[in-house]
C-alpha positions in Angstrom: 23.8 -22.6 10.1 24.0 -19.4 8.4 21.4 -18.5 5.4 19.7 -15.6 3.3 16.4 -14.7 3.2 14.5 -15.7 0.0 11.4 -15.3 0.7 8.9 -13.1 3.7 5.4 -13.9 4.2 5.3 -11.9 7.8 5.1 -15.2 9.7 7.2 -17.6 7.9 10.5 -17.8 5.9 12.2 -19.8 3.4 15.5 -19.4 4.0 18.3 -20.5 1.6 21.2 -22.3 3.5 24.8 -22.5 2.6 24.2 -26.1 1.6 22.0 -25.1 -1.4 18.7 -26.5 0.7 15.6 -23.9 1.0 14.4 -24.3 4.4 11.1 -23.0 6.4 11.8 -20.8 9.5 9.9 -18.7 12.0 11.5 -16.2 13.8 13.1 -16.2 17.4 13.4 -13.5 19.6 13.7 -10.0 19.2 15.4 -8.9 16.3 15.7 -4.9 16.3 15.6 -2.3 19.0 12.5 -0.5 20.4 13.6 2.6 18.8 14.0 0.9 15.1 10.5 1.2 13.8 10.2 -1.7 11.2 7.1 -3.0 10.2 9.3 -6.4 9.0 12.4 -6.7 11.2 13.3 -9.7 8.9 13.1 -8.9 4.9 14.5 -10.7 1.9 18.0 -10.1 1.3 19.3 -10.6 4.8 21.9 -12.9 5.5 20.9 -14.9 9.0 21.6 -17.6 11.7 19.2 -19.9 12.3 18.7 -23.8 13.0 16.2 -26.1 12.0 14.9 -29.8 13.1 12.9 -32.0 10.8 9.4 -30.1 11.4 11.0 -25.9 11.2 13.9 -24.2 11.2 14.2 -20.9 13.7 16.2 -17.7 12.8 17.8 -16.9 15.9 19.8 -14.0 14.8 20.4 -11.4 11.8 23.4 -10.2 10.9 24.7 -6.9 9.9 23.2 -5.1 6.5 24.9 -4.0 4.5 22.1 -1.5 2.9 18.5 -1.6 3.1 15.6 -0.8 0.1 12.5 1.1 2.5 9.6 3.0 2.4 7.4 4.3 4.9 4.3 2.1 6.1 1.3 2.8 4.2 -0.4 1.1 7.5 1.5 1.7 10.9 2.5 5.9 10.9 6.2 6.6 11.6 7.5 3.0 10.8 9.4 2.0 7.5 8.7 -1.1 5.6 12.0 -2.4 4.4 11.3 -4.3 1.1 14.7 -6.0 0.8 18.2 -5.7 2.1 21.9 -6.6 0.9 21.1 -5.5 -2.6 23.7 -5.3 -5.1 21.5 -2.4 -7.3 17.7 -2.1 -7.9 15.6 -1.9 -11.0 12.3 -0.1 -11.2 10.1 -0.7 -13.8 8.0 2.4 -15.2 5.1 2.7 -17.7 4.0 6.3 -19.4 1.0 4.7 -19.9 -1.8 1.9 -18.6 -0.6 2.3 -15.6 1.5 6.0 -15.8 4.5 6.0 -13.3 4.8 9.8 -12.3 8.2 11.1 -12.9 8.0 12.3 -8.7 7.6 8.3 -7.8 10.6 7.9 -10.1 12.5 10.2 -8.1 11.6 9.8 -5.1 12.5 5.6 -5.5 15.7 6.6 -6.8 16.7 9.2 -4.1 16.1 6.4 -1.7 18.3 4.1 -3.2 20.4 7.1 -3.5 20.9 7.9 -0.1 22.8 4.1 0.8 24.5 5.1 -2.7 23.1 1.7 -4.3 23.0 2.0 -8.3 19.8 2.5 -9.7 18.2 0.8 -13.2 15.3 2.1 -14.8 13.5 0.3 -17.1 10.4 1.9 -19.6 8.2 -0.5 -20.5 5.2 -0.5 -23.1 6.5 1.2 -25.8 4.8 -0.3 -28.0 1.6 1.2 -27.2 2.6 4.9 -26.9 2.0 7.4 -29.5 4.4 9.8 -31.2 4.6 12.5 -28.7 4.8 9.6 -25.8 7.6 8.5 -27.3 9.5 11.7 -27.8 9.1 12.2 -23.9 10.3 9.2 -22.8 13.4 9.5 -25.2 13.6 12.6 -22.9 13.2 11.0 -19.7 15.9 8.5 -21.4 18.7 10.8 -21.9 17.4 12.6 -18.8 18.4 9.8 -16.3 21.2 8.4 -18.2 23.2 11.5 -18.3 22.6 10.9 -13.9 24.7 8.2 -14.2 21.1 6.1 -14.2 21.3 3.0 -16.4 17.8 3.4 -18.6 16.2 1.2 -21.2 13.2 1.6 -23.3 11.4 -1.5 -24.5 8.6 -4.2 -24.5 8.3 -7.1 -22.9 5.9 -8.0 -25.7 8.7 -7.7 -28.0 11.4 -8.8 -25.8 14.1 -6.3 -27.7 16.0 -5.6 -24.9 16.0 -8.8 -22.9 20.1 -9.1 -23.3 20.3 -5.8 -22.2 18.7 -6.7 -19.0 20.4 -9.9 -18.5 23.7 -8.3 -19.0 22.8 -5.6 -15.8 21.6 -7.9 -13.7 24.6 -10.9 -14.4 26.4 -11.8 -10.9 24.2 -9.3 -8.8 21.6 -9.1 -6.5 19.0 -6.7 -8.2 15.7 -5.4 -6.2 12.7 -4.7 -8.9 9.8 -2.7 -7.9 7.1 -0.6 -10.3 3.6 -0.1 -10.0 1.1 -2.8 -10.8 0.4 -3.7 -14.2 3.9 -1.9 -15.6 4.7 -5.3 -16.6 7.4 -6.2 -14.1 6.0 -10.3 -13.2 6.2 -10.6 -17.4 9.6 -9.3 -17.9 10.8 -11.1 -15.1 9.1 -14.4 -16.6 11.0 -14.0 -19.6 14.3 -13.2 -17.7 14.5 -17.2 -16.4 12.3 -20.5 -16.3 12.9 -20.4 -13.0 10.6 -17.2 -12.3 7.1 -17.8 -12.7 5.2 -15.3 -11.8 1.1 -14.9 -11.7 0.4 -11.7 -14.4 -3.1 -9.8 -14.4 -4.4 -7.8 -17.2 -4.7 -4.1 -16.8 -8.3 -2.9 -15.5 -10.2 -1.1 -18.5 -12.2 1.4 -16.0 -8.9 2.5 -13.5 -6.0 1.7 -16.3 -4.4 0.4 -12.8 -2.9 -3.0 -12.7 -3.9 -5.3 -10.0 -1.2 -7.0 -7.5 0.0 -10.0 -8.8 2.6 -10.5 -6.5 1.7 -10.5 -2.0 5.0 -10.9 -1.1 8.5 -10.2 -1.7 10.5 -13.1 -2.9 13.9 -13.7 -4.3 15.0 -16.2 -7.1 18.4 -17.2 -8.2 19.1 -17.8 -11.8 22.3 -19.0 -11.4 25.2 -19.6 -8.4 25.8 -15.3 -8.5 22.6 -13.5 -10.0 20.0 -13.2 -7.6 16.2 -11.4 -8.7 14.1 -9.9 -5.6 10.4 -9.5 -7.0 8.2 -7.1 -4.9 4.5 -6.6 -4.8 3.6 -3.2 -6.6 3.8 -0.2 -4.3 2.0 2.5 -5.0 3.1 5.1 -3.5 6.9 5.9 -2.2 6.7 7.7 1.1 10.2 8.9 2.4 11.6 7.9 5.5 14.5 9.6 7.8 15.4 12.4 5.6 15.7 15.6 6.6 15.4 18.5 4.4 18.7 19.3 4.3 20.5 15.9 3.3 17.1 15.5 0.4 19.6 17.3 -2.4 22.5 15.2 -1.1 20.5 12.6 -2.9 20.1 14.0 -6.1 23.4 13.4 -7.5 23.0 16.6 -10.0 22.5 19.0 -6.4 25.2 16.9 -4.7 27.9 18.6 -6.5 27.0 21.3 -6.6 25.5 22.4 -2.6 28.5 22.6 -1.3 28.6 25.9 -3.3 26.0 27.5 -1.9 25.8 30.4 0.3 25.0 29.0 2.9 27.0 25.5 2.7 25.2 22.6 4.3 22.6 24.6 5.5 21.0 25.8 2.0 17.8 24.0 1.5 17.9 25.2 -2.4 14.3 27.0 -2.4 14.7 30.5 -1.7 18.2 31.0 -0.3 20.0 34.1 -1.7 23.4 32.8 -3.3 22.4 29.7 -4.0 24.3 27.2 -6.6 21.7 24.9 -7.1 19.3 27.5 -8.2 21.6 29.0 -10.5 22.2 25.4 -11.9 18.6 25.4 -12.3 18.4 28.9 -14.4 21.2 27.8 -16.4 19.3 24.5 -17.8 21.9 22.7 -16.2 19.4 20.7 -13.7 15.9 19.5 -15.0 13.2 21.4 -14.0 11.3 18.2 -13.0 13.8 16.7 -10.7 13.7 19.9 -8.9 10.1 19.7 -8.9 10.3 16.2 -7.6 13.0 17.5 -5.1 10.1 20.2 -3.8 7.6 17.9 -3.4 9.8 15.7 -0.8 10.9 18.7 0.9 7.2 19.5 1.5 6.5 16.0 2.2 3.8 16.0 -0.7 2.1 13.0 -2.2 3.6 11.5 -4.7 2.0 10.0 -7.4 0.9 12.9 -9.5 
């Protein structure tokens, strides 16, 4: 029978059939190639074979992806850690404060939705707690990533004011939604559908870090077409398989424009004589803190400054 992936716990997998019934799998045999360095060969989102008696099903085979949502392993160097695959679009969820999402985690989650060209959401939560001069920079950030062709909201899941918004975005689709612990992603997600009930911790007064409320990734459907992946907060987004030269080809802003420079293909945007992207970047015509966040993965440097 074929199935999708709803929900990963490492050893065991509910797995959603095309009757409509959730069923319990393990895996069987060898999924990926030794060369493929996954630290999940099976993730939520993919579409599988498998058969199942009255005790377990077994998922005997996966089939092709269409895209993939990964990160590098925080605990097994030089292997990825795919969060979800077959994904429609993804949704992050940021906070400028209690916890502060870094506008080079922003980037760098983005770029690597980017680069299987999967449209990006981003959602600011907590306004209501941000001052006067918070809120003037995250009307910047705003207009920022909406004028990338990056579909942004402001808004508070307290208040609920942009809850249509949301469910308008996310009708008929398969949306992956990742943050930071504590940005308030398991509440808005509670208030999206009755039939996402998600555990939700408060915010710890000594790190203003949120604590994981969600272990493992999991997908709900709210109705026959719109599909919700939850994933446990990440805090940090290590790349993975970029090299420096195709980085700009996912910033959409340097995209365009690269092909311009001097040295074609080969221009790494830095210090290049002739270079478009630089002169994009004197003329005000590319933030300076993408570039900055662009930089940073060239150099391979942490992230969540």
């Amino acid at each position: 029978m074929k199935g999708r992936v709803i929900r990963s716990t490492g050893l065991w997998y509910n797995v959603l059939g095309e009757d409509q019934k959730v069923y319990t799998c393990r895996a069987r045999g060898k999924f990926r190639l030794d060369e493929i360095k996954e630290t999940n060969p099976i993730a939520v989102g993919d579409n599988v074979i498998f058969d199942h008696d009255q005790k377990e099903g077994h998922i005997t085979e996966i089939l092709p992806r269409e895209n993939i949502i990964e990160r590098q392993s925080v605990k097994k160097t030089g292997h990825s850690h795919v969060l979800a695959a077959n994904v429609d679009q993804v949704m992050l969820i940021a906070s400028l404060k209690q916890p502060r999402t870094s506008v080079g985690f922003i980037d760098r989650f983005m770029a690597s939705a980017e680069s299987f060209r999967i449209p990006q959401i981003l959602v600011f939560n907590k306004t209501d707690i941000l001052r006067e001069k918070d809120l003037d920079l995250q009307s910047k950030l705003v207009d920022l990533y909406n004028s990338l062709g990056i579909k942004t909201i402001s808004m508070s899941a307290i208040e609920t004011d942009e809850l249509s918004s949301i469910h308008e975005l996310i009708k008929n689709k398969t949306t992956l939604v990742a943050g930071h612990s504590g940005v308030g992603k398991s509440t808005i997600l509670n208030k999206l559908s009755d039939k996402i009930s998600q555990s939700v911790n408060e915010i710890s007064g000594f790190s203003q870090k949120g604590t994981h409320t969600t272990t493992f990734a999991e997908m709900f459907q709210l109705d026959e077409k719109t599909f919700i992946i939850d994933t446990p907060g990440v805090k940090e987004w290590g790349l993975m398989d970029m090299t420096e030269q195709e980085i700009s080809d996912y910033f959409p802003e340097m995209r365009e424009r690269r092909l311009n420079c001097k040295f074609g293909s080969r221009c790494i945007h830095i210090t290049e004589p002739g270079c478009a992207v630089l002169e994009a970047l004197q003329n005000n015509e590319i933030a300076l803190s993408r570039y900055e966040s662009y930089v940073s993965m060239v150099a391979g440097e942490d992230n969540r400054k």
